[in-house]
N, C-alpha and C positions, 0 to 999 in steps of 0.2 A: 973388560968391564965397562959399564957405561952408568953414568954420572946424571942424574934425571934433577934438571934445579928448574923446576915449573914459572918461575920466579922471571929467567931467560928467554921467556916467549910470550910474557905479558906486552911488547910493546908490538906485536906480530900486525899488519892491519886484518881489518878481518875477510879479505878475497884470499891472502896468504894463508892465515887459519883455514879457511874451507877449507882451499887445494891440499894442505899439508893433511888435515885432516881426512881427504879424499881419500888419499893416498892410502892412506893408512889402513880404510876400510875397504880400499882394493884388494892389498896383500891377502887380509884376515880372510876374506870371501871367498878370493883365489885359492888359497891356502888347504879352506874347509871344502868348497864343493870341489874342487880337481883334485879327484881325489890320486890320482899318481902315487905320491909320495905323503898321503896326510897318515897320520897314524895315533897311537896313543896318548902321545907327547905334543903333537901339534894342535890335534883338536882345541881341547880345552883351554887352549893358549888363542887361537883366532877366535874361538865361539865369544869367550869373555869380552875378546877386543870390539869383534864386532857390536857387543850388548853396551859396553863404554863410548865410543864410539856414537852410539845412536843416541845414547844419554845425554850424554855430554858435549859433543860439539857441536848443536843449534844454540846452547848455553853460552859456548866459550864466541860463535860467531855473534851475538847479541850485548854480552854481559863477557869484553875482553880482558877486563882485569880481575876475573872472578878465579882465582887462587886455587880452591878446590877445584873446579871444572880444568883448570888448564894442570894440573897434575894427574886428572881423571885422566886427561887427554895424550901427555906425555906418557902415563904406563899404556898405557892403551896400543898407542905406536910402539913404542917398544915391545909389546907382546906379539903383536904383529907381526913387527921384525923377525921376533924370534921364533914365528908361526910359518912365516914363507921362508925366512933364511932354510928352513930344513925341510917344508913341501914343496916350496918352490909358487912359483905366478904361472899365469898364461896366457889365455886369449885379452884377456884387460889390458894388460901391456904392450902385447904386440900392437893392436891398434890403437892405447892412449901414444906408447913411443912413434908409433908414422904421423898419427895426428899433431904432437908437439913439437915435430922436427916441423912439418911441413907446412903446419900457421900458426906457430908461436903460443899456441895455447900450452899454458901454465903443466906441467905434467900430472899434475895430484889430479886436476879437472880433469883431465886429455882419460885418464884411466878407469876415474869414477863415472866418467860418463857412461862407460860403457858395461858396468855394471851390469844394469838389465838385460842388454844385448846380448853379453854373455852368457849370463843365466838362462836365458831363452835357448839358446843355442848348444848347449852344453848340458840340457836338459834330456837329449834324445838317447844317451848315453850313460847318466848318472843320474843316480837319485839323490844326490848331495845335498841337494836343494830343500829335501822333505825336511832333513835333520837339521837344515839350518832355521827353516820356519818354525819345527817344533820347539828348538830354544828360545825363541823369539817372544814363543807363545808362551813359554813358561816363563822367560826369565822377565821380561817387559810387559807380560800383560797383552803384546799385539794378536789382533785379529787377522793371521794369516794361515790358518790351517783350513783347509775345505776339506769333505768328504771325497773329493779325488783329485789324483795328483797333479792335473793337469790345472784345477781348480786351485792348488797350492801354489801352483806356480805363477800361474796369473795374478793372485794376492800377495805373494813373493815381489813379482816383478814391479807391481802397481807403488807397493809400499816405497819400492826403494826408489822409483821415478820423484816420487812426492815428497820421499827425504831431499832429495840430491834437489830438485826444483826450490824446495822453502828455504835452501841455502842461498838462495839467487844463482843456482847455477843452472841452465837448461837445458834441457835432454836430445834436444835436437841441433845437428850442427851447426845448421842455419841459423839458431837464433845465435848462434856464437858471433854472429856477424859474416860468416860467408857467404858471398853468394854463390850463386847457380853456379855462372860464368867460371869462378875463382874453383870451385871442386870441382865442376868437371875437365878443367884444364890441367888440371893436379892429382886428377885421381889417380890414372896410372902409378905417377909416385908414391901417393899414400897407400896404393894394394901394395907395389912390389918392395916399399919398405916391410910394410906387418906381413909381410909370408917370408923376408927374409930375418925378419927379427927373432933374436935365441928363444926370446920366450915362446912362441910360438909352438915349435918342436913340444915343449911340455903341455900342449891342451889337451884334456883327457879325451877330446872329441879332435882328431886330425882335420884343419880346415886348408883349404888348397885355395888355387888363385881365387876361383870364382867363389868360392865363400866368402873370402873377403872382400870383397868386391860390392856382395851382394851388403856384407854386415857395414858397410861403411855406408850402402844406399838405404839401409833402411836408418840408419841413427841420421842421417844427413835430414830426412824426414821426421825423422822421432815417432818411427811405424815400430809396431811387434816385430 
């Protein structure tokens, strides 16, 4: 069992909140679009996380001692949890995990960054994506459903670039502070970590060296 006292993460600063909060909407995302192992039981469990989640932690990073928001936010990751503990993660892990081994970026960041990337990418495959912006649409109100799919995804992807940036966190990995120099002297390590990483094996979409390769050079840019 687990023990949820919202009360415990009021003194969090708030770069820790984001990241933890990243994280959190990794899994859920993860969870719902690869769809592998998503099922009855997991669904409604990420789709919620993901709707709290967006609610709530611009809230909790602004307004840290704000009680309900950070309770909002504790069930939230715990849904989470219990959304990937049983679909499982994939492509966001493999490459936030090589990205926070290999420049020390925070892991909730390293994951959430890659959010869109994923989605993109993971899109040629599954439609997972639709059903996550149709709740989006219904349950918050957002404007991301288009008359085609690809239009959905694009409004999918945008939204969540602009989440993830108004946290102060940036979508590209350069502005993380790397340079040129510094990833291409390390890229090698960063591809052949995330194609050996377990998450990996679970992406609904099988990505091989040069995939990754490629998905590191475009986030390093913060391109489609």
């Amino acid at each position: 069992f687990a023990i949820i006292l919202p009360e415990l993460t009021v003194g969090m600063p708030p770069d820790l909140t984001v990241g933890t909060g990243l994280d959190a909407l990794a899994h859920a995302v993860d969870a719902y679009v690869n769809r592998h192992w998503a099922s009855d039981f997991t669904d409604p469990m990420a789709l919620k996380a993901i709707e709290l989640i967006i609610k709530y932690l611009p809230v909790v990073y602004k307004q840290p001692r704000n009680l309900e928001a950070r309770s909002k936010m504790s069930i939230a990751a715990t849904m989470a949890g219990i959304a990937f503990g049983n679909a499982g993660t994939a492509i966001t892990h493999a490459l936030g995990h090589s990205l926070g081994k290999v420049f020390g970026i925070h892991h909730g960041k390293s994951v959430g960054i890659f959010i869109p990337y994923s989605l993109k990418f993971e899109a040629k495959v599954t439609d997972g994506y639709v059903g996550l912006a149709k709740w989006l649409n219904f349950s918050l109100n957002l404007d991301v459903v288009a008359e085609t799919k690809e239009g959905t995804l694009n409004k999918l992807t945008q939204f969540f670039k602009d989440f993830i940036t108004g946290l102060g966190v940036p979508i590209a990995l350069k502005d993380l502070g790397i340079s040129r120099e510094d990833y291409e002297a390390k890229k090698a390590a960063l591809v052949k970590y995330a194609y050996e990483d377990p998450t990996a094996i679970f992406s609904i979409r099988p990505a091989n060296i040069n995939d990754f390769e490629k998905l590191f050079d475009y986030a390093y840019e913060g391109k489609d």
